[in-house]
C-alpha positions, 0 to 999 in steps of 0.5 A: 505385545499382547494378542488381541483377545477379540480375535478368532480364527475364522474361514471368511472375512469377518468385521472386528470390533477394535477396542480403543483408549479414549483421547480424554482418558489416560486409564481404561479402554472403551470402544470407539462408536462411530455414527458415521461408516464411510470406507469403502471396500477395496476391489480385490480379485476375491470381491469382499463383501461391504459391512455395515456396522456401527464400527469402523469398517476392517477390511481382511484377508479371504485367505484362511490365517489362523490369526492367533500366529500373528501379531496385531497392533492398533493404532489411532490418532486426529486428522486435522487440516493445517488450521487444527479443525478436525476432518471427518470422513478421510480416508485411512488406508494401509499401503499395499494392502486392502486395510483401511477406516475412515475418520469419525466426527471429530476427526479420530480413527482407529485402526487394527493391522497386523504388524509388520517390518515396514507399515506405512499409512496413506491418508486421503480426503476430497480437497486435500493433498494425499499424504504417506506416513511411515510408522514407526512404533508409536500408537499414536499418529496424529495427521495434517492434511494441507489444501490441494485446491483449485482456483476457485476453490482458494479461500477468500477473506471478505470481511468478518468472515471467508468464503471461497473464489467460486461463491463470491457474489462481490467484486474482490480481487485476489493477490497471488499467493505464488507471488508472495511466497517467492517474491523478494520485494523490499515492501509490500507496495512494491510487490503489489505494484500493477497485479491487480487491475483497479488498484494503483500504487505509486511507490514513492520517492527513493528516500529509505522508508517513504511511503506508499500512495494506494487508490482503488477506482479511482479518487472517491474524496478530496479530504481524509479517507482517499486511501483504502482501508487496511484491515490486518488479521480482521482488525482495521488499521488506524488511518495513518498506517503504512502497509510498508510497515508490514514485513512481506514475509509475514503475509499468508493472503491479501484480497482486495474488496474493490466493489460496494457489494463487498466492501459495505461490510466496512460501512463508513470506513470503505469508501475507497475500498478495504485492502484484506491482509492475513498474517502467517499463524501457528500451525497444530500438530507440526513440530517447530518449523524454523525459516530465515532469510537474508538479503543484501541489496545496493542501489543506483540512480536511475536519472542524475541531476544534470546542471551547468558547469561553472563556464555555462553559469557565467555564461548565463548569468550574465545573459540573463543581467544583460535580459533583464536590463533590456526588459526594463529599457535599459540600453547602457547596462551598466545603468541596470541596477542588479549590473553592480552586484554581478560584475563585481570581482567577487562575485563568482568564484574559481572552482568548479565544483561537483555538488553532488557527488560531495552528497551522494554515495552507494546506497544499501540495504540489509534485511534479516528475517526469521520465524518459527511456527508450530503446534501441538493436538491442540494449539499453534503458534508462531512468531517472527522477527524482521530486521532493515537496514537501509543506508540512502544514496543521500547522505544523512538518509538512513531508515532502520526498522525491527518488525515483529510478530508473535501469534498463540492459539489454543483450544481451551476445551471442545468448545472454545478456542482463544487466539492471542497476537501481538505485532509492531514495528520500531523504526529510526528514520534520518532523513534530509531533503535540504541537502539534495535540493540544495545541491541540485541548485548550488553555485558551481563556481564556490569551493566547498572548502576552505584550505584547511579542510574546513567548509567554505561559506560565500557571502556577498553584497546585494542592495546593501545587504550580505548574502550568503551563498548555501553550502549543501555539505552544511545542509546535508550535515546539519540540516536533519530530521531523526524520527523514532515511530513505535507501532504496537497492535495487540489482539485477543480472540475468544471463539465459542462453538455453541452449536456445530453450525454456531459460533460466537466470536469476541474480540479486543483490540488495541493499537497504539502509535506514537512518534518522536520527531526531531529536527534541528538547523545550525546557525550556518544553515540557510533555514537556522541562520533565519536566512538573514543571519540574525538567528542562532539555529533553529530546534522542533520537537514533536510528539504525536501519538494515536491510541485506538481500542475496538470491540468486536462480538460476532455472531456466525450461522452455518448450515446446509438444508438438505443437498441444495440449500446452504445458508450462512448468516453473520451479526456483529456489532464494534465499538472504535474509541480513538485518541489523538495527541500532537505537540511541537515545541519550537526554540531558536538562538542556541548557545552552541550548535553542536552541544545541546542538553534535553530540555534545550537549556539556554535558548530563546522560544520561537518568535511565531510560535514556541509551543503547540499542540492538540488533543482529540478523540473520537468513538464509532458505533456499529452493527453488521449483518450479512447474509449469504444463500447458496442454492444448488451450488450455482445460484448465489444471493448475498446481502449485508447492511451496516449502520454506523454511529460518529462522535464527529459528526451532530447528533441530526447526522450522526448515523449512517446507514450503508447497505448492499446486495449482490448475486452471482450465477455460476453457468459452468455448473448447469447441466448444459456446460457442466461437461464441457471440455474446453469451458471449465468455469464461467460465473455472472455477477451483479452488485449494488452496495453504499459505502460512506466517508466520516474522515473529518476533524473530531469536532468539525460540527462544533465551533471551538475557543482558544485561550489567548491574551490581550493587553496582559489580560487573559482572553477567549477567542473562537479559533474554529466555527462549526458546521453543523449541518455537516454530513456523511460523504456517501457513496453508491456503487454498481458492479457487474462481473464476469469471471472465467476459466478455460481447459482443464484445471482453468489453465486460463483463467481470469475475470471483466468488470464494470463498476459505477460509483457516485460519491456525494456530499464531499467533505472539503476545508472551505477557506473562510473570508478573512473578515471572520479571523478563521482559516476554514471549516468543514463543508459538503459542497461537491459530487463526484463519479468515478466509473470504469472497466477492469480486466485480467487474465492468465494462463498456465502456457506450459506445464509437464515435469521440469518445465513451468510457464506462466503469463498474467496481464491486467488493465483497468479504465477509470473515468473521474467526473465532477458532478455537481459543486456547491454555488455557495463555496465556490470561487467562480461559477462551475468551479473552484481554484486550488493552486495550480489545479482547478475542480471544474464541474463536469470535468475530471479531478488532477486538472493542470491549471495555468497559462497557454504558450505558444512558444516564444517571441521571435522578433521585436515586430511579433512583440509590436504587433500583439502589443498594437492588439489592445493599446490600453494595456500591456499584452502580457502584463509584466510588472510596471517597469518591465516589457516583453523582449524577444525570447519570452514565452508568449502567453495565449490570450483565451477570452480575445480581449487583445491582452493576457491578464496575469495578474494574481486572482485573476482567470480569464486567461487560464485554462486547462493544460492536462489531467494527471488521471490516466486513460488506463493502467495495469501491469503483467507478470510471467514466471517460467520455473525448470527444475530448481531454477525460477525467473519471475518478472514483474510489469507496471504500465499507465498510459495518458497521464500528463505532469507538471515538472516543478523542478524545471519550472522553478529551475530553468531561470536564476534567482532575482540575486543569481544564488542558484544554479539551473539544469542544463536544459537551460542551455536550449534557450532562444537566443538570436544565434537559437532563433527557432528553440521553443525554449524562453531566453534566461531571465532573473526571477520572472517566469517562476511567478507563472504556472504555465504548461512550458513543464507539462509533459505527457507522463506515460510509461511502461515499467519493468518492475522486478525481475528475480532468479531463484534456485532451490536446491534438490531435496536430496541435496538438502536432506543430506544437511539433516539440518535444513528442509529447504535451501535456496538462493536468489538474485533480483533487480527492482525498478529495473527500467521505465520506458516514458518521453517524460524528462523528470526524475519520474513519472510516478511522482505523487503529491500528498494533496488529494486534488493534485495527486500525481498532477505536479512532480515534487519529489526532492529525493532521486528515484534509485534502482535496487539490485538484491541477492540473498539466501533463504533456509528452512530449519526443520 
């Protein structure tokens, strides 16, 4: 190598100009002039004196050397962090030695040393992890630092920006990044379950790919945006996302928006929050970094279906024949007239069959997912591929899904940058629920099959008619639903540095999600014989598909004035075009079940309805500005405003205005605490912000016409009448925090809020009188007010060596409160109907709405003396020709009038039996790691919520024609031998017709969500693969065990209704436990 020609012998240290070959040009060499000299001297026992030049600083020997004898070499390089912005100012120094430069503007160094057999450079900066590299002849060494942040150091997305956990001035909650790098959560939901207070997640039912119920403080609507916003990699998802759809081994970070102060930024989209998820990008200057991972997991019930055998269902069947013949006056039951059907030879069968065995089996899931990130100086890139496959415990449920994820960033030049993602999901879904359903209320008396193997179809005579009895194997095999979903987002970003604290930001948009549904029941089939049996199977095609185009230009301030002012400011405006189409065609009486063509060649429409459909579309138009003001690192301001512009609504009401501001004191960094050694963080904050709702029908304000026919002639008919005067839901929100940390590097550390929200104008489909011919149309008739408290903490118990332990616990209250209604769209005065629940003013939304029991009637005289009460009616209005006997529920008479009045429409008698809103929930998590090995468990809890158990009110008594079976509890009846149950004597077909609170059940509970062991190999094991740079294994159980005195399958189950929420228990589907083990590797 050749001697650098600058260099001369000297007697005292000296500061050497260093030639340098410039990164942007490949021929010559120029000198580097840096404007910035920040290396420091290094202490040696000779005390060197510190230069200053306009040159990197290098530092040599006291020691005379006469440096023509030696040889010298040069090299350079960028530091960057891990996103591929440059880092001026780190500190370069050679190991062993008192040689060192630091970085210039851009990030570049240079640096001349005397060559030796082993050189190693240590490279350093505030905020990041000190890293070592060998050298090993090459003259260029470009360098990724990584993060070494505290906890409030970590950043935060915030919507059209980031920030960091110590400057947020708004209520946002962080989701722990340790949890999403470890946890083996099958779905997103399920990892997010109860870690963060004021977010509630009911998980669904067990069926493979069912979805997720999210909330955040509470319920701010009755129609459309009730679930929180998604925005994916700073891209709102359309409003039919799953968040399940996400592969969690994609995710970087996900914070939550919870208070307006926050999530104004979201205007009209943001009224129930905005759930922030970043996606795992492409890493600059990393060679290819490959990772996989795979799980196998199987699944068991959590809770059987427990029905009574053929010998209890005789038993009972006839007991009840023999109630309802006492119930209509009959003493010679043989009069009865349901007597012949039931004492018929044939009417019960021999067998005793298992029908749910016949449909269950052993549940499993695979899951495959690979990726590789990587870059080079100037670029990154990424992309992943995640494979499911799930086999439900239900035969005939199946769910398969491919995810996918492909990201590409490149620095065009100096001055701008583009990033380029495109991610989806294709899923096939079979499901059938009419297969379990039906199974859980098959007669165990029917044989399932025929001698030769074939199914066995039951039929018998009731009032002149045949009936057949359902085989649930039939509904189970063809009785099913295939649907195929494509989900496609694709994203494109141009950031322009205009100025060193300017930038502009574009960005384009498009999604697109379209799904094919397909179902079809046989001619043997309950539903595809026409129940009757004058239909020949029963076909339903569906197509619905959603495309969506946004518009983003961004326009971002950052600048620091002097040593305490720092200013950021953002402008940005959106533009959201969304498409809707939906078709259904509907086709029966099939030439054959089995062999069908594509366009369903030879059967006949549908007789309500062959074919329908829709098309519709809507554009939202916005303008953003926020602006944040930092002074003297303790004292924070921020205030954004957001105005939004609707197709959905007239053009009086179109646009929406949605501000917010919020302020924040951190204490902690007041001279008075800053050296505190037991306080290491303390902030105050304070918010108010507006959020709106827009989610109504594209043409809720427009009255709209519908093609028809009459007398063969064509005509028009309105088939929707417009309101109008239809408005924004807007919600207004207050938010005062605290968040705390405490010892050093906050080993404890958490957070307490209070926030109060009003939401008013609820947008609700008002039913019209039938006088109009209309269904319904859309109104502003109630308020709502959510309010609350919400705290969390955690700590680091244990920290050294080879021991790790740690311990997280949040809660949360929220109080829902109706606070006005509309007179003029309500059935009664303060309140308004909705099935079995009521939206009362002043009381809580998830009310349970029926009749009061107060046990039953234990003996005729009890029955006489409510009777005697009132003589010119029945105490308990029965039909006419039934009376009440002992064992009936008795019904509580709530207005005194000396009777119960049942009749429907009526609700003098009703009252409120419970709320599904519980008192409060949260959930916890420790992870306690030694050496290689980590266990983690996972906590979920809810405690004062009551709910209906559909199930056991629909299934304790039989079907008028006793074609059903019913759960064991039926076997708790009265009876005069059980005088003192609390359980009503057997009947047919008469407490199903009232809602009542017999199946009302206290629904709190304490859950063990997950628990998962994981052992990661020593890094001396694993290098000497030369392949692998990681290599662990893990073994994990989910939904390990729930503590509840609720009876039902579960006491998370959820209706899809806005205002019944988890107020009934519908589910069809068992819930199931899932045990995983799997294997994950990092391919270097």
């Amino acid at each position: 190598m050749k001697k650098n020609p600058q260099t001369k012998t000297r007697q005292k240290r000296v500061l050497v100009p260093v030639k340098t070959k410039s990164p942007r040009k490949r021929k010559g060499w120029g000198l580097i002039v840096l404007p910035f000299l920040c290396c420091l001297p290094l202490l040696s026992n000779a005390n060197p004196t510190r230069h200053h030049t306009g040159m990197n600083e290098l530092f040599m020997s006291e020691d005379p050397v006469n440096d023509t004898q030696k040889e010298t070499i040069v090299i350079r390089g960028i530091v960057k962090d891990k996103e591929g912005t440059p880092l001026p100012g780190v500190t370069i120094l050679i190991k062993g030695s008192t040689v060192g430069v630091s970085t210039d503007v851009k990030g570049e160094y240079v640096i001349n040393v005397e060559k030796r057999d082993s050189l190693i450079l240590s490279f350093s900066f505030v905020g990041m992890k000190t890293k070592e590299v060998k050298w090993t002849g090459q003259q260029t060494l470009n360098v990724v630092l990584e993060e070494e942040v505290s906890e409030v150091e970590e950043v935060v997305v915030i919507g059209y920006g980031t920030t960091t956990k110590k400057d947020l001035t708004g209520s946002v909650a962080s989701f722990d990044s340790r949890i999403i790098e470890e946890s083996t959560a099958t779905s997103v939901a399920h990892m997010m379950q109860g870690q963060i207070p004021g977010l509630s997640i009911l998980a669904g039912d067990g069926a493979p790919g069912s979805p997720a119920r999210l909330e955040i403080r509470g319920v701010p609507s009755l129609s459309g945006a009730t679930s929180p916003l998604i925005v994916v990699d700073n891209v709102p998802m359309t409003s039919d996302f799953d968040i399940n759809e996400l592969n969690p081994d994609d995710i970087q970070s996900i914070d939550i928006l919870k208070g307006a102060s926050s999530a104004a930024i979201y205007g009209s989209r943001a009224a129930a929050g905005v759930i922030m998820i970043m996606t795992k990008g492409g890493r600059r200057d990393q060679k290819p970094v490959i990772n996989y991972s795979y799980d196998y997991s199987t699944t068991s019930l959590v809770s059987d279906v427990n029905t009574l055998t053929t010998d209890e269902f005789k038993m009972l069947v006839m007991e009840a024949v023999r109630n309802g013949a006492k119930a209509e006056g009959y003493d010679d039951i043989t009069k009865y007239s349901k007597y012949a059907t039931f004492a018929a030879s044939d009417f019960f069968g021999e067998a005793n069959t298992p029908w749910m065995k016949y449909i269950m089996r052993d549940g499993s899931k695979q899951q495959h997912k690979v990726s590789i990130r990587g870059g080079g100086s100037s670029f990154g890139y990424n992309a992943s591929l995640g494979y499911t496959n799930e086999l439900g415990q239900v035969k005939g449920t199946n769910y398969e899904r491919y995810t996918y994820d492909i990201g590409f960033n490149a620095d065009i030049n100096k001055w701008i940058r583009a990033t380029v993602k495109v991610s989806g999901t294709i899923s096939d879904r079979l499901s059938n629920n009419a297969g379990l359903s039906t199974a859980a209320k098959a007669r165990p008396d029917i044989k399932a099959y025929n001698d030769d193997g074939s199914l066995y179809l039951h039929s018998y005579l009731y009032s002149g008619r045949t009936y057949y009895v359902v085989n649930p194997i039939i509904e189970m095999e063809e009785n099913t639903t295939e649907s195929e979903d494509h989900n496609v987002r694709l994203t494109g970003n141009l950031e322009f540095r205009i100025l060193p604290e300017l930038n502009l930001i574009t960005q384009y948009t498009y999604q697109t999600r379209k799904g094919e549904r397909y179902a079809y029941q046989s001619s043997r089939t309950q539903a595809g014989s026409g129940y009757w049996g004058d239909q020949k199977g029963y076909g339903r095609k569906t197509h619905s598909k959603t495309d969506s185009k946004e518009l983003e230009i961004r326009l971002s301030y950052m600048k620091d004035f002097g040593e305490n002012h720092k200013l950021t400011a953002m402008l940005a405006s959106n533009y959201n075009d969304e498409e809707q189409e939906y078709y259904t065609l509907s086709m029966t009486d099939f030439p054959d079940d089995y062999v069908q063509n594509a366009i369903w060649q030879g059967a006949n429409p549908y007789k309500y309805g062959a074919v329908n459909g829709s098309a519709s579309g809507s554009v939202l138009l916005s303008f953003v500005g926020r602006i944040e003001y930092k002074f003297m690192d303790r004292y924070l301001v921020t205030g954004t405003i957001r105005s939004d512009g609707s197709s959905k609504f007239s053009p009086k009401y179109r646009w929406g205005t949605f501000p917010s501001f919020a302020a924040a004191w951190i204490v902690s960094e007041e001279n008075f605490l800053k050296n505190s050694q037991w306080l290491s963080f303390l902030k105050i904050r304070a918010g108010w912000g507006k959020t709106g709702n827009g989610w109504v029908g594209e043409y809720g304000w427009r009255t709209l016409y519908s093609s028809t026919d009459y007398q063969n002639m064509p005509a028009t008919i309105p088939s929707q009448i417009g309101n109008n005067e239809l408005k924004w839901e807007s919600t207004k929100q207050y938010d005062l925090g605290l968040d705390f940390g405490f010892l050093k590097n906050q080993r404890i550390r958490g957070s307490l809020g209070f926030y109060k929200k009003t939401t008013k104008g609820l947008l609700y489909p008002f039913t019209m009188a039938l006088s109009t011919g209309m269904g319904s149309t859309s109104v502003n008739f109630a308020n709502i007010e959510n309010k609350g408290i919400e705290f969390d903490i955690s700590a680091t118990i244990i920290q050294n060596k080879d021991w790790n332990w740690s311990f997280g616990f949040n809660i949360g209250k929220n109080k829902n409160k109706i606070t006005g209604l509309d007179a003029e769209y309500i059935s009664a005065p303060g309140q308004t109907y909705l099935s079995n629940t009521v939206i009362r003013e002043g009381e809580s939304l998830g009310l349970i709405y029926g009749f009061e029991t107060d046990g039953v009637f234990r003996s005729q005289a009890e029955i006489d003396y409510y009777e005697s009460l009132n003589p010119d009616y029945q105490y308990q209005e029965q039909y006419s020709y039934r009376k009440t006997i002992p064992g009936d529920l008795k019904f509580v008479d709530q207005d005194g009038d000396g009777r119960v009045n049942k009749v429907y429409g009526n609700h003098e008698d009703k009252i409120v039996l419970g709320c599904s809103r519980p008192d409060f929930e949260g959930g916890f998590n420790t992870r306690l790691s030694w050496k290689g090995f980590t266990l983690s468990i996972q906590g979920t809890f809810s405690y004062g919520a009551q709910k209906a158990w559909t199930a056991e009110a629909n299934q304790f008594c039989f079907a008028s024609t006793g074609t059903a079976n019913v759960l064991d509890v039926a076997l708790k009846r009265w009876t005069p031998e059980n005088p003192d149950s609390n359980y009503p004597c057997v009947r047919l077909d008469f407490y199903n017709n009232d809602f009542t609170d017999f199946s009302v059940y206290n629904a709190s509970y304490l859950k063990i969500q997950n628990v998962n062991l994981e052992y990661k190999f020593p890094k001396y094991i694993v290098d000497k693969t030369k392949i692998f740079g990681n290599i662990s294994v893990f073994a994990s159980a989910n939904n390990v065990c729930t503590f509840t005195s609720y009876p039902g399958p579960s006491p998370e189950s959820w209706s899809s209704d806005a205002i019944q929420g988890a107020s009934v228990d519908t589910e069809a589907y068992p819930k199931t436990r899932t045990f995983n083990f799997g294997v994950k590797v990092t391919i270097k």
